[in-house]
C-alpha positions, 0 to 999 in steps of 0.5 A: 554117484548117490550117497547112501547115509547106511550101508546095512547089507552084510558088508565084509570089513573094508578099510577103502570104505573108511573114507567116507563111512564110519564102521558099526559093530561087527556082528558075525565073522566071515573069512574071505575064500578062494572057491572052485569047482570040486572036478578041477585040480584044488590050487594050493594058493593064490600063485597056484592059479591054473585059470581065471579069477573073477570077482566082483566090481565094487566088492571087498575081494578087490582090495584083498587082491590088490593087497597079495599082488603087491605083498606077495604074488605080483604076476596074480591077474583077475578079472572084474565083473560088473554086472554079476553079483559074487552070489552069481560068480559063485553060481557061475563056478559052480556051473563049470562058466568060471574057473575060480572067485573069492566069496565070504564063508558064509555065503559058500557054506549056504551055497553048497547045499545048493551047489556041492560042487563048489569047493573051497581051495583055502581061505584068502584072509583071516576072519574078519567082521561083516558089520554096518557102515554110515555115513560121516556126518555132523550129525552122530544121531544115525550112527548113535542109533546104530550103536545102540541097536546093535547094543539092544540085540546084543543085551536081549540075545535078539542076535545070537538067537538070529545067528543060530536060527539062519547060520547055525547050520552052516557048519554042518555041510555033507557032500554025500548027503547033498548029491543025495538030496539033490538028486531025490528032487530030481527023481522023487518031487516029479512024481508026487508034484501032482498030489500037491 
């Protein structure tokens, strides 16, 4: 298996992943979210499922999972998908080919302007930080750089202004106005694809 010496890809906190990497600062929250299509009937919680759960392989939803089945529900079964992306099991939800997957609020929220038939049962976990990972090393210097990146966004307000710029929006997710647009595309772009 290659080594990566930086995890740099908006990466849930994973505490599996402390045994080979040290964490950065976080540098926004998400919270991890049980998501289904909105014609189906909505679970309450995890012991609610009436269909099959899919998740990612390698993802942060595994531990989480694993985590319920031993605390608090022990006949909760999922199933892993190697060769999809959570992006794509969300999309597959959406599309009617699974029934349910765990996704990040953000990745949800941007989704659904795309898919507003994909909604939000509950929230699995409480908030917790996407952050960067390296490698631990002897050698500090990657990580000390990391630090001190972040620091300098931080300082120069690069990163709330990234945040507003490509999240600010997130919040504000309308089913009526989505079908809406969405079917606009359908009906109007045709029409006037030629003049473009």
């Amino acid at each position: 298996m290659a080594k990566a010496d930086l995890l740099a890809a908006g990466l849930n906190y994973n505490s599996e992943r402390l045994t080979r990497y040290q964490t950065g600062p976080g540098y926004y929250n998400v919270s991890q979210q049980l998501v289904y299509r909105v014609d189906k009937p909505r679970p309450k919680n995890l012991g609610d499922l009436k269909g099959r759960l899919t998740v990612a392989s390698g993802s942060a939803y595994l531990s989480t999972l694993k985590s319920a089945r031993s605390n608090q529900y022990p006949d909760l079964d999922w199933a892993i998908s190697t060769d999809q992306s959570p992006k794509a099991l969300l999309e597959a939800v959406a599309d009617g080919k699974l029934d349910y997957t765990i996704g990040d609020s953000v990745t949800i929220a941007l989704l659904q302007r795309i898919y507003p038939q994909l909604a939000v049962a509950f929230d699995v976990t409480d908030e917790e930080p996407v952050t960067w990972y390296v490698r631990h090393s002897d050698d500090d210097s990657l990580n000390a750089a990391m630090l001190d990146f972040f620091n300098g966004m931080g300082e120069e307000g690069a990163m709330a202004r990234l945040e507003e710029k490509y999240l600010g929006h997130v919040g504000t997710f309308d089913y009526v106005d989505t079908r809406t647009f969405l079917r606009a595309i359908d009906n109007t772009l045709p029409d006037i694809k030629p003049l473009f």
